[in-house]
KOLBAKOL-646050 format. One line per 3 residues: for each residue x, y, z of N, C-alpha, C, CB. Coordinates in nm, 4 decimals, m for minus. Atoms other than C-alpha are relative to their C-alpha. Glycine has a CB too. Layout:
// KOLBAKOL-646050
X:Y:Z:X:Y:Z:X:Y:Z:X:Y:Z  ...
//
This chain:
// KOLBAKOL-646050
m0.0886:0.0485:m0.1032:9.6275:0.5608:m2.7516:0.1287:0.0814:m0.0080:0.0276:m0.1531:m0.0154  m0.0956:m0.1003:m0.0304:9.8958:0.7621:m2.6121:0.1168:m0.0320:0.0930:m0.0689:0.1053:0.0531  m0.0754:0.0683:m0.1211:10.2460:0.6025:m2.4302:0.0516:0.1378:0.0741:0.1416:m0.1173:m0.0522
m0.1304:m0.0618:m0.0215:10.4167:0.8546:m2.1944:0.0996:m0.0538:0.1270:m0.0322:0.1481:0.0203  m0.1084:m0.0204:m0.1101:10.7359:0.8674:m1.9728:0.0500:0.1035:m0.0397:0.1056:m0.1016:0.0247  m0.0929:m0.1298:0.0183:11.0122:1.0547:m1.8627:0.1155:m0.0245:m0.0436:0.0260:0.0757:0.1138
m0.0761:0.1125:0.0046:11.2414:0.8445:m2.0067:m0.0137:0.0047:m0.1324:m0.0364:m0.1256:0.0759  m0.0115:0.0205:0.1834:11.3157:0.9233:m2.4558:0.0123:m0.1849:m0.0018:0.1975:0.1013:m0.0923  m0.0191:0.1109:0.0827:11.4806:0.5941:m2.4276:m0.0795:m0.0761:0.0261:0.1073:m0.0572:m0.0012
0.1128:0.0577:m0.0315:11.2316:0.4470:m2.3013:m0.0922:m0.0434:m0.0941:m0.0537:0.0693:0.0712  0.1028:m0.0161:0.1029:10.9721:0.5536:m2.5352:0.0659:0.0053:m0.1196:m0.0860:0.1175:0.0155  m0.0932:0.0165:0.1140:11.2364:0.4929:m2.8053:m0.0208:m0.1662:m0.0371:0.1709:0.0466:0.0476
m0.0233:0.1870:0.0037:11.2783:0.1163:m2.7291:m0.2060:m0.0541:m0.0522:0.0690:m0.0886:0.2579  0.1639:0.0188:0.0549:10.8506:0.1093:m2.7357:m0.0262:0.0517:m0.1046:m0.1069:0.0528:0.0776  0.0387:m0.0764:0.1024:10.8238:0.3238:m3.0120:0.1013:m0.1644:m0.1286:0.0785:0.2217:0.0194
m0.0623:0.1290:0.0734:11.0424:0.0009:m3.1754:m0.0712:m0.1152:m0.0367:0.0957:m0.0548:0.0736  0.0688:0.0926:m0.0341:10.8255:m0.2528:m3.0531:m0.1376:0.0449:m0.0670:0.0080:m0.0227:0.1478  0.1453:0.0031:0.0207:10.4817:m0.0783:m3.1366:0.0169:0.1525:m0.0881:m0.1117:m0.0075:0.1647
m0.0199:m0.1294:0.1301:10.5567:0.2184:m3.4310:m0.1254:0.1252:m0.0269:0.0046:m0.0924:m0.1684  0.1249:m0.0365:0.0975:10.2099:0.2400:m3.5246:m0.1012:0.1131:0.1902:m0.1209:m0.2365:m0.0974  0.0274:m0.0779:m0.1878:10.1583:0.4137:m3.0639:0.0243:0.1177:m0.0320:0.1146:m0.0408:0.1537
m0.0295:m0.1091:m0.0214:10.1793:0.7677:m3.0382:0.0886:0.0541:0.1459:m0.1171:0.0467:m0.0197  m0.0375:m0.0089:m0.0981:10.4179:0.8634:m2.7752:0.0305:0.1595:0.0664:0.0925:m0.0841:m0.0135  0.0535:m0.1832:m0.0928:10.5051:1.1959:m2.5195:0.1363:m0.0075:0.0976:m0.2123:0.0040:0.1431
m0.0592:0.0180:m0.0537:10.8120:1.2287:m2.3433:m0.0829:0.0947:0.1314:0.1219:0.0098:m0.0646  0.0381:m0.0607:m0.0954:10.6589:1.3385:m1.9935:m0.0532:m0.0486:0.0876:m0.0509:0.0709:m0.0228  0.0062:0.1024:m0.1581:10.6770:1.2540:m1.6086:m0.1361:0.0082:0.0528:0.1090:0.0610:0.1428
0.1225:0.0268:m0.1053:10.3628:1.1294:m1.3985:m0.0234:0.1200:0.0876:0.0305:m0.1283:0.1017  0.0729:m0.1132:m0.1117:10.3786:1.4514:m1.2016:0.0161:0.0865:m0.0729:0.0542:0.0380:0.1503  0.0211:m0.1535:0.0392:10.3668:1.6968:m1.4806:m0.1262:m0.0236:m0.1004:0.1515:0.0835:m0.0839
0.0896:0.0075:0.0340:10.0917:1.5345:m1.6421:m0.1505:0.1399:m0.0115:0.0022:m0.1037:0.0666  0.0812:m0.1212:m0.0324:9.8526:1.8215:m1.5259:m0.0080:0.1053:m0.1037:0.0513:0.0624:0.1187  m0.0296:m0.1167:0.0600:10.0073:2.0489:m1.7268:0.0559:m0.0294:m0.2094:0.1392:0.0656:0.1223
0.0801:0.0399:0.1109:9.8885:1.8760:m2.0567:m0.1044:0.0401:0.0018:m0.0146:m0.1126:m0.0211  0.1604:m0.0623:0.0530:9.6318:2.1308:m2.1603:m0.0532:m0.0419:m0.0859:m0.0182:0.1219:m0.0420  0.0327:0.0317:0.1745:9.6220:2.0217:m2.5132:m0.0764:m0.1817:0.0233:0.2118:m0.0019:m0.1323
0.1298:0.1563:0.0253:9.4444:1.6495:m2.3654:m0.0949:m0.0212:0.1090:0.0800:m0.1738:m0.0029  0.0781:m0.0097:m0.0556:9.2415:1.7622:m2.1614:m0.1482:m0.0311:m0.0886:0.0308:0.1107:0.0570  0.1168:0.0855:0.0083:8.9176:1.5134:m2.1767:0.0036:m0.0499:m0.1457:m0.1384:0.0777:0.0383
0.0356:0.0817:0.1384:9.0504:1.3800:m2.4872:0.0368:m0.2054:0.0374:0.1433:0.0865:m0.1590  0.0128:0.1781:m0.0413:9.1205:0.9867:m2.3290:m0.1612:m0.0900:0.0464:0.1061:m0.0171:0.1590  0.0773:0.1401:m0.0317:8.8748:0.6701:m2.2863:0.0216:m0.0027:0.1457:0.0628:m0.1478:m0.0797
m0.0786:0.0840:m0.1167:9.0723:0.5649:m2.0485:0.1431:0.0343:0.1002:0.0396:m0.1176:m0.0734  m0.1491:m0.0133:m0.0553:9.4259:0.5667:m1.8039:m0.0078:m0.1413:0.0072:0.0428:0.0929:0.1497  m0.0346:0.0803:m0.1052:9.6390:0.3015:m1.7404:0.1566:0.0619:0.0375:m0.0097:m0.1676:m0.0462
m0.1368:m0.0834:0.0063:9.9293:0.3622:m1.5638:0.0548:m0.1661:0.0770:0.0167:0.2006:0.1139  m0.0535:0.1349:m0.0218:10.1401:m0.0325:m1.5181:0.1615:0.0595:0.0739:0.0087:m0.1062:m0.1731  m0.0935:0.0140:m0.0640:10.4610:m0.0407:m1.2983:0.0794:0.1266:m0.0758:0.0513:m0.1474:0.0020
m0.0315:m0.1118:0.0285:10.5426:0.2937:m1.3060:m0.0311:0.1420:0.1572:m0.0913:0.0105:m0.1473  m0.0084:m0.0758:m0.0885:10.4312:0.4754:m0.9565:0.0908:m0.0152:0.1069:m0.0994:0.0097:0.0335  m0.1172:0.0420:m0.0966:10.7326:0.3204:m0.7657:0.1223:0.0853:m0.0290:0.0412:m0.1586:m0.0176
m0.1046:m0.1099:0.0074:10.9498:0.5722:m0.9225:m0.0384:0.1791:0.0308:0.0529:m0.0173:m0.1547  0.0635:m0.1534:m0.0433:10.7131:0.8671:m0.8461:0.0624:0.0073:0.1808:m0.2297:0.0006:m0.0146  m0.0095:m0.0519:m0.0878:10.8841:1.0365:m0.5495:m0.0955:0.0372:0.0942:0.0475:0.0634:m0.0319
0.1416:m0.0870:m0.0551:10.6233:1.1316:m0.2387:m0.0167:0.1702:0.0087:m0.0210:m0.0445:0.1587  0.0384:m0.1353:m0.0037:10.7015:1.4812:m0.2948:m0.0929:0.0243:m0.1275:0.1294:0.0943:0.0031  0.0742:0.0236:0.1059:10.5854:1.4151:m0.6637:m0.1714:m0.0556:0.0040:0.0854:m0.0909:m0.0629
0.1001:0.1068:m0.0232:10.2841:1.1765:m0.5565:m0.1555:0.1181:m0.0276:0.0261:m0.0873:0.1939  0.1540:m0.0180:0.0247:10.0113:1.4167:m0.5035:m0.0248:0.1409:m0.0940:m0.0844:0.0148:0.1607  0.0316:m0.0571:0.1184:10.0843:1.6019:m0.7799:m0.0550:m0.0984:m0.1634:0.1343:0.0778:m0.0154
0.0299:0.1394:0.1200:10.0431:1.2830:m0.9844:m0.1265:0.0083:m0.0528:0.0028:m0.1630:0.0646  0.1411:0.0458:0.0218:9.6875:1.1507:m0.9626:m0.1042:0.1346:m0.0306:m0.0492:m0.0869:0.1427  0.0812:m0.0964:0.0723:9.5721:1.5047:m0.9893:m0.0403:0.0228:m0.1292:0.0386:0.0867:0.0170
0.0072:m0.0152:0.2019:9.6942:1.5204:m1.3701:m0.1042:m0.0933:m0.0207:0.1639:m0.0627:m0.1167  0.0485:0.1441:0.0937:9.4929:1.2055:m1.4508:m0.1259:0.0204:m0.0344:0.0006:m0.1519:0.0768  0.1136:m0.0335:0.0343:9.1333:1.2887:m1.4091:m0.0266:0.0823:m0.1114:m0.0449:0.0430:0.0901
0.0412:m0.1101:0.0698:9.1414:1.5943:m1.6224:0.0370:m0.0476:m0.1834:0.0937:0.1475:0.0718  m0.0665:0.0700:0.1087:9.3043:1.3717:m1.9058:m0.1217:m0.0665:m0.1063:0.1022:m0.1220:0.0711  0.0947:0.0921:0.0074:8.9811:1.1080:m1.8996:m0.1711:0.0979:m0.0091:0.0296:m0.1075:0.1465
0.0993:m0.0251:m0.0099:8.6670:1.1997:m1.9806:m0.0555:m0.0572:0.1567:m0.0525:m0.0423:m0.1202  0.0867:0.0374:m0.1477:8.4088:1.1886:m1.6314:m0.0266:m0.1615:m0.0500:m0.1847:0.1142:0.0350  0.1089:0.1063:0.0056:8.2976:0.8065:m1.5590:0.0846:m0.1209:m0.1052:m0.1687:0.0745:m0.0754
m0.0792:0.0589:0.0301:8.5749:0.6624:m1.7262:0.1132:m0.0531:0.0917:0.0245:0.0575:m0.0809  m0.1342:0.0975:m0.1020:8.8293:0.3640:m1.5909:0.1203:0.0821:m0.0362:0.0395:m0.1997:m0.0551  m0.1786:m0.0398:0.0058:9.1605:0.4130:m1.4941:0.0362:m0.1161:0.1102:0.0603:0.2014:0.0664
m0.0470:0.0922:0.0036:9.3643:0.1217:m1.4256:0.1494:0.0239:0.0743:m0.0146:m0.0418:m0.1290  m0.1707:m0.0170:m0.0511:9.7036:0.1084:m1.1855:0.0394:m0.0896:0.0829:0.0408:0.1289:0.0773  m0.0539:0.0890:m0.0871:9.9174:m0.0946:m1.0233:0.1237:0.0941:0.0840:0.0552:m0.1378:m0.0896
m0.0827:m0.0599:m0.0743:10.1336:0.0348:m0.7136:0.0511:m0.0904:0.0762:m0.0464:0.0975:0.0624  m0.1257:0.1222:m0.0572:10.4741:m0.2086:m0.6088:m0.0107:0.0027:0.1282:0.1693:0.0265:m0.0311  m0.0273:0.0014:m0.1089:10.4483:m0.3392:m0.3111:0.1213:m0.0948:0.0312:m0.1100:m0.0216:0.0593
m0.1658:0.0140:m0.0310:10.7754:m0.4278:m0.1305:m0.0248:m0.1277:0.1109:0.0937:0.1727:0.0831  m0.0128:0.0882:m0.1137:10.8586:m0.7681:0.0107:0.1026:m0.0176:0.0809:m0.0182:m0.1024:m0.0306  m0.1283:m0.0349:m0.1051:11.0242:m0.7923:0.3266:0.0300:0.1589:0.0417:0.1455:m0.0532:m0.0755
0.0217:m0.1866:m0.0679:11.0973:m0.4780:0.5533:0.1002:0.0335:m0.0689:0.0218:0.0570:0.1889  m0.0903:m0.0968:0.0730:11.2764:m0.2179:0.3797:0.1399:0.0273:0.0401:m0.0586:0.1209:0.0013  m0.1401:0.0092:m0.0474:11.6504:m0.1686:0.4245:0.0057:0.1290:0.0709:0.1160:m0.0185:m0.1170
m0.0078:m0.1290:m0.0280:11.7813:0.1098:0.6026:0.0309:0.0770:m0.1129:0.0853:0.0215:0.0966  0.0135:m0.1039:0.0996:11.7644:0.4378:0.4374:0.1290:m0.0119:m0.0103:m0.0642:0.1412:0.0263  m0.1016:0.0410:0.0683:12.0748:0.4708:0.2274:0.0875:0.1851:m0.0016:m0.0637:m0.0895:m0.1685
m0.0757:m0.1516:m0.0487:12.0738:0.8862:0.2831:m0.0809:0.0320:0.1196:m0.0100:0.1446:m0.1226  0.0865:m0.0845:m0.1409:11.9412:1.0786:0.6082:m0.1542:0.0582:m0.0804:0.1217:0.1837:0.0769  0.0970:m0.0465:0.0295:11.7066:1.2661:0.3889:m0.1103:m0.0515:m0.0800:0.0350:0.0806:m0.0325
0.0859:0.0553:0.0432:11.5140:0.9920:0.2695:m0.1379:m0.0377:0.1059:0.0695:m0.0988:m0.0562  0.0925:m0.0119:m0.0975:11.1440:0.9533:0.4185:m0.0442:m0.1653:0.0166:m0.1236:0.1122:m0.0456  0.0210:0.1890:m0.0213:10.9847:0.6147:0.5259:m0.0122:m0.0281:m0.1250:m0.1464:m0.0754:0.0896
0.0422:0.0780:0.1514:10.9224:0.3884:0.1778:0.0880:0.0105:m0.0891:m0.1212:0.0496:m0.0752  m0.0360:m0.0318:0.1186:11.1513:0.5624:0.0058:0.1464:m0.1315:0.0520:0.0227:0.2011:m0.0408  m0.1174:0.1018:0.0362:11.4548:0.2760:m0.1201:0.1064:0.0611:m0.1163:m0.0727:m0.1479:m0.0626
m0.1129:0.0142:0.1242:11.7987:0.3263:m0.3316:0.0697:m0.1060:0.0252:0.1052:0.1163:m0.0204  m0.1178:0.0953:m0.0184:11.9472:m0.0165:m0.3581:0.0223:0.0113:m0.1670:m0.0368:m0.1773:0.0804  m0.0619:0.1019:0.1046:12.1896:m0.1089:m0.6512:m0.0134:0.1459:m0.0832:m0.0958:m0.1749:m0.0592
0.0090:m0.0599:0.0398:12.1526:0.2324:m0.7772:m0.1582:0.0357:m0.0561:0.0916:m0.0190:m0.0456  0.1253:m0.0340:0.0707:11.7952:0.2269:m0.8577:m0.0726:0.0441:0.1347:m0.0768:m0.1326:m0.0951  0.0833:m0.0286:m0.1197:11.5267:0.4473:m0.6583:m0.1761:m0.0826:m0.0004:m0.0098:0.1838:m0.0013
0.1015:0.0568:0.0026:11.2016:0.2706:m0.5456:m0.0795:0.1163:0.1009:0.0169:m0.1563:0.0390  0.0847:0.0032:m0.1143:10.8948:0.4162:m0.3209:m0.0975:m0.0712:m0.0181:m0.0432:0.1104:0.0415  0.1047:0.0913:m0.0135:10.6620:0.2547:m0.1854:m0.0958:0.0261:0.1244:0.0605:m0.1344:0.0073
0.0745:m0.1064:m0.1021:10.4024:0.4363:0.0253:m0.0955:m0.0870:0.0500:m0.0734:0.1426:m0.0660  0.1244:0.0973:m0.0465:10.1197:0.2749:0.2392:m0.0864:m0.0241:m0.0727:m0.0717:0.0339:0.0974  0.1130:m0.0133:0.0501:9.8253:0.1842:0.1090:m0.1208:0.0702:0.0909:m0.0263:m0.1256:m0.0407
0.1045:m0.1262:m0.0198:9.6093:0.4559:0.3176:0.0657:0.1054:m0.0694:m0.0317:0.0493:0.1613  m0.0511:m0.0696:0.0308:9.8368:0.6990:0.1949:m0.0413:0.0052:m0.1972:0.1303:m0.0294:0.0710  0.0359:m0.0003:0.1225:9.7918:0.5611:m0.1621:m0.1352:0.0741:m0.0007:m0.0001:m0.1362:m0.0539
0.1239:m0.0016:0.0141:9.3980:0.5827:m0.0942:m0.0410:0.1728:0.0107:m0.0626:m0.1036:0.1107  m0.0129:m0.1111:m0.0399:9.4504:0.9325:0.0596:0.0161:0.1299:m0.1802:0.1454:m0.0244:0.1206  m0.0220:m0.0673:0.1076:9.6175:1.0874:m0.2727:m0.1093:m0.0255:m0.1297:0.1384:m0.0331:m0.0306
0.1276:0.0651:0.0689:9.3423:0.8877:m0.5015:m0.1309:0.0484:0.0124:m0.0164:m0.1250:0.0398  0.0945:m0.0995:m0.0046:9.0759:1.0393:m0.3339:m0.0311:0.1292:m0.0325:m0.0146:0.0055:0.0732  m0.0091:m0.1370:0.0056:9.1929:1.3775:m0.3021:0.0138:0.0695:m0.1337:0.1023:0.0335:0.0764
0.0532:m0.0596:0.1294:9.1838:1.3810:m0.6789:m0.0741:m0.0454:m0.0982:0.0782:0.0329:m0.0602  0.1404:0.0344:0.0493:8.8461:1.2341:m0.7405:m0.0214:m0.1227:m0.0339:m0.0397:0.0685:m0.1058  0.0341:0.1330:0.0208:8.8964:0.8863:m0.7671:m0.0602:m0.0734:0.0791:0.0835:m0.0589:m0.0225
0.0950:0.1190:m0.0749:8.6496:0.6198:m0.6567:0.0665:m0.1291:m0.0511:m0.1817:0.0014:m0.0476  m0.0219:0.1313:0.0164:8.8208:0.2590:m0.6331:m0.1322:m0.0946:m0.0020:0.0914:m0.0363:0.1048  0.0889:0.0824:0.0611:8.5896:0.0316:m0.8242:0.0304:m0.1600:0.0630:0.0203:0.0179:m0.1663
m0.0717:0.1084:m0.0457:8.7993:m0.2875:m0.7396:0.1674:0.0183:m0.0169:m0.0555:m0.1230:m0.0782  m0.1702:0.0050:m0.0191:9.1379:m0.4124:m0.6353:0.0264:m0.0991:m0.0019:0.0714:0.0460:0.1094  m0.0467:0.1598:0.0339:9.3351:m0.7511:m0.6137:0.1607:0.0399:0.0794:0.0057:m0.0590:m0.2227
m0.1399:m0.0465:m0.0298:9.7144:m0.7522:m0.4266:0.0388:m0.1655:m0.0717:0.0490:0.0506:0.2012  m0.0499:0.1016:0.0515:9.8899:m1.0315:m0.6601:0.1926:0.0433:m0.0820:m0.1373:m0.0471:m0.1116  m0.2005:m0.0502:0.0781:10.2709:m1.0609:m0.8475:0.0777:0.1427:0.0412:m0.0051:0.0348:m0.2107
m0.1107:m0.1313:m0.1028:10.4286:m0.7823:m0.5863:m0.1270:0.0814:m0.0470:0.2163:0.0764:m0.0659  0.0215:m0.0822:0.0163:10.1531:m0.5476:m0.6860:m0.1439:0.0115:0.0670:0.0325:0.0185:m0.1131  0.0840:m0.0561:m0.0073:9.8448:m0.3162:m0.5835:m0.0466:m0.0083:m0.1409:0.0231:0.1074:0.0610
0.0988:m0.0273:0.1173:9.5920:m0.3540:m0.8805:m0.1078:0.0517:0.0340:m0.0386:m0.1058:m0.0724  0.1182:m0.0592:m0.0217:9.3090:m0.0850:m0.8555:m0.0405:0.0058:m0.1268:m0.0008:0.1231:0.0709  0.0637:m0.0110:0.1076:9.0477:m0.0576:m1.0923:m0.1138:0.1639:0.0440:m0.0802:m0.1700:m0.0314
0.0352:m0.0878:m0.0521:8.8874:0.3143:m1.0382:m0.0846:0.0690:m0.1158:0.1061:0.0621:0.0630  0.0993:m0.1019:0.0718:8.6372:0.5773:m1.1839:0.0201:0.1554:0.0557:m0.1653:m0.0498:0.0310  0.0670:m0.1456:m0.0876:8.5891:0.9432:m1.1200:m0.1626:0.0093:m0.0564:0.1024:0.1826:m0.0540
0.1327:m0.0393:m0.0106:8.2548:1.0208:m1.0855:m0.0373:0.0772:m0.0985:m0.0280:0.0590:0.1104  0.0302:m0.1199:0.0563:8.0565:1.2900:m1.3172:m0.0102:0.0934:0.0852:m0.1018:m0.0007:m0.0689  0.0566:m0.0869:m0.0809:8.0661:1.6024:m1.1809:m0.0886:0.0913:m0.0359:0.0769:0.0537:0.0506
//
């Protein structure tokens, strides 16, 4: 088992809590470019954590993940969905979904759009559930 973010303190405060975890300072969209674990995981999960992935970031994301997991193996995610319509954008150059209130950034992209990036890097949704603000998919890639 392997925690990462992009975020030391992050993985500082967990590395507190659980010692005995191996951790990785490194963002959801550079994943990919982890040669060194390539097809060494079981598994992904990735828990309340794609609401800060940017959509320019996004479909660089789900690409990294497959190559991580062995073929035919789960991968596990939840993607925030937003209650109530979104505020107005907060700069001009923000795109639909995207949110900065209170200083914190959120997106929150459709769910075809989710399904769109998911596919396009080999995932098959196994099951889903929309409960406690979130998208829960349960997914596979295929063998190829």
């Amino acid at each position: 088992m392997t925690g990462i973010d992009q975020s030391a303190g992050m993985l500082a405060r967990a590395s507190r809590k659980h010692p005995d975890i191996a951790v990785r300072v490194l963002g959801l969209q550079n994943l990919q470019d982890a040669a060194d674990w390539h097809g060494r995981f079981d598994g992904l999960i990735c828990v309340d954590a794609l609401e800060c992935v940017a959509p320019e970031h996004w479909p660089a994301s789900p690409p990294g993940w497959p190559p991580r997991c062995a073929p035919a193996r789960p991968a596990y995610v939840t993607v925030e969905l937003r209650q109530g319509p979104l505020p107005p954008p907060a700069d001009p150059r923000q795109v639909p979904g995207e949110v900065i209130e209170d200083g914190s950034y959120q997106y929150y992209p459709t769910r075809p759009q989710v399904r769109e990036w998911l596919n396009a890097a080999g995932f098959a949704v196994t099951g889903q559930a929309g409960n406690d603000d979130y998208w829960h998919l349960l997914m596979t890639r295929p063998e190829q």
